[in-house]
N, C-alpha and C positions, 0 to 999 in steps of 0.2 A: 355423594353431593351433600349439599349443607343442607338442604333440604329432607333427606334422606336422613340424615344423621341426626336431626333436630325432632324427624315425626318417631323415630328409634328411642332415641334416650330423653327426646323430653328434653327438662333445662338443662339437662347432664352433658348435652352434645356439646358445648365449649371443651369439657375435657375430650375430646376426641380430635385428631386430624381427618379434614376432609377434601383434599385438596387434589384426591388420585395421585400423589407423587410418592405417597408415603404407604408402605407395604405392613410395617410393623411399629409399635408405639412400647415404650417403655414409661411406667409413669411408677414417683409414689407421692403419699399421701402421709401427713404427721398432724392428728387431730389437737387442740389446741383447747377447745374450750366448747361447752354447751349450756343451753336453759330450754328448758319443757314447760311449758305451763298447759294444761290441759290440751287441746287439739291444736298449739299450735309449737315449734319448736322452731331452733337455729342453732347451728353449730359454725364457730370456728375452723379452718384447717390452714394450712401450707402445702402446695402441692409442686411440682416439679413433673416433665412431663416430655420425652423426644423421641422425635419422628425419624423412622430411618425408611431408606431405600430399598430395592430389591439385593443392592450389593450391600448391604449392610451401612453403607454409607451416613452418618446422623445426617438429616437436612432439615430438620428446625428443633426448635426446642423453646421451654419455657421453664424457670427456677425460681423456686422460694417464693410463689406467688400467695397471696393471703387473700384469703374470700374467705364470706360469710355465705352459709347457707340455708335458707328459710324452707322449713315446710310443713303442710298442713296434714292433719291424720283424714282422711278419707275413707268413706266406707271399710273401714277397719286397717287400713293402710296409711302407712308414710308418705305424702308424694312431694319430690322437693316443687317449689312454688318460685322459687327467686334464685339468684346468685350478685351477689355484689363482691368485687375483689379491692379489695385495698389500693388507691393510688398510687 
C-alpha cells in the first residue's frame, strides 16, 4: 500500500510502485548535478522507472523524469527531506 511504502522508504516511496498490480520494477537513475553546504545538500538526477506484472507484462512506467532532491545530515546521517520534479 502507499501507506506502507511511504512509512518504508520515507520520501523515497514516489520512486516505488504501490498499486498491488505490479510484481517487479525496473528503474535507473542518471545523477545530474549537486551542492552541499554544511548539513544541508540537494542533488539533481533524471530517473526512468517500469512496472511490470507477474507475466512480465510492462503495466506503467515513467521516463526522463527530473527532480531535485533536498536533504538534511541527521544524527550523522543523510536523510532525504524533500522531492520536487520538474514540470
Amino acid at each position: 500500500s502507499s501507506e506502507e511504502a511511504e512509512q518504508k522508504y520515507g520520501e523515497l516511496y514516489c520512486y516505488t510502485f504501490h498499486d498491488g498490480k505490479t510484481v517487479s520494477e525496473s528503474h535507473t537513475l542518471l545523477f545530474l548535478t549537486e551542492n552541499v553546504k554544511g548539513n544541508a545538500a540537494y542533488m539533481w538526477v533524471r530517473y526512468s522507472q517500469e512496472g511490470y506484472d507477474s507475466s512480465q507484462n510492462r503495466t506503467r512506467g515513467s521516463w526522463n523524469i527530473e527532480s531535485r532532491i533536498s536533504a538534511e545530515k541527521q544524527n550523522g546521517e543523510w536523510v532525504v527531506t524533500g522531492i520536487r520534479e520538474a514540470p
